[in-house]
N, C-alpha and C positions, 0 to 999 in steps of 0.2 A: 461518564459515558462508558459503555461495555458495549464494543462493538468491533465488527471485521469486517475490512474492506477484502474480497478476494476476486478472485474468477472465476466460475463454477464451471470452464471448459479448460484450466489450464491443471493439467495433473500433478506438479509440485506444488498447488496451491489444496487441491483434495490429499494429497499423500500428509501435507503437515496435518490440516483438519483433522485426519482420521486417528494421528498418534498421539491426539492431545485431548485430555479428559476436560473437556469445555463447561462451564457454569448452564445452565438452562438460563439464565436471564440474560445471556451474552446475541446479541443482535447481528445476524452473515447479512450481509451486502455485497448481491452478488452485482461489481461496478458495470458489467457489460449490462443487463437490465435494468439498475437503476445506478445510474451515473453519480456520483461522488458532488455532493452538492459544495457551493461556495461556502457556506458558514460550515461545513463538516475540515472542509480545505484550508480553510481559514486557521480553527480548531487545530491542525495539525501541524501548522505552520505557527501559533503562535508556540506548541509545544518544542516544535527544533531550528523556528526561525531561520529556515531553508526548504525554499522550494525545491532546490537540485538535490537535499537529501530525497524528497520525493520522488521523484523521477525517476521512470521507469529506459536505462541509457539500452538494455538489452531489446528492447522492442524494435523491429523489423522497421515498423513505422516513423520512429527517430533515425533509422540509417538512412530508411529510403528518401524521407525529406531532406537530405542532408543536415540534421540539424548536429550532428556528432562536432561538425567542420565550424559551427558558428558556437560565437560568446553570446548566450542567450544571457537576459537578465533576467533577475526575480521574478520580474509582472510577466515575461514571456512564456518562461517556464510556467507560471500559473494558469496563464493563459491555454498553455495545449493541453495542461492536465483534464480541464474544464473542457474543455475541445473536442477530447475523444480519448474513453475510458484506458488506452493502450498504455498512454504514457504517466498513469500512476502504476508505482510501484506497490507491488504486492507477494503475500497478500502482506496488509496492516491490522497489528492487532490494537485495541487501546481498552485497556482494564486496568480501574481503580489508578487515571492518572499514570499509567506504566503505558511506555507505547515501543511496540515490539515491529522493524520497519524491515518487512524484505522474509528474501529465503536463503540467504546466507547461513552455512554452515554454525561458525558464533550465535546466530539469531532464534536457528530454529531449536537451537541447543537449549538458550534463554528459555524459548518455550514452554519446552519439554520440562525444564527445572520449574517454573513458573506455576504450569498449570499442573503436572502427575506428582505435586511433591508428596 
């Protein structure tokens, strides 16, 4: 699977996109128009066998629920990702088996080594 899960309204998720020489066979899924399906979820959780590495804890919509305050479990956590596009973290990349999670500094670095080598 070659593909990326992003936001095509969130500008840290266009600013990595644009500094990274991408494959043409690589598949953008932008999550707010077509939501992040359960067997894609599934797929990413069997790769880091954590939902909460998923988990998008910056999103407005984790604060305003108060969900920062509670011990969510795994199926919970799965549960909102599938819910509403907000609470997957992003963007995600996953190429050739490599899966690249977030925009952290370290991460987007990965990228950049990954794909302009």
């Amino acid at each position: 699977m070659n593909k990326v899960f992003y936001l095509s309204s969130c500008d840290t998720c266009k600013k990595i996109l644009q500094k990274l020489n991408l494959p043409e066979d690589l598949e953008l899924q932008d999550i707010k128009k077509e939501h992040i399906s359960e067997d894609d979820l599934d797929y990413l959780y069997s790769q880091t066998k954590s939902y909460e590495l998923l988990l998008n804890k910056r999103a407005q919509k984790y604060r305003t629920e108060g969900l920062k305050d509670e011990n969510l479990s795994e199926d919970e956590i799965k549960s909102y990702i599938l819910s509403h596009y907000t609470f997957l973290k992003r963007p995600i990349f996953i190429v050739n088996d490599n899966l690249f999670i977030g925009n952290s500094k370290q991460t987007v670095e990965a990228l950049k080594s990954f794909f302009n080598e």
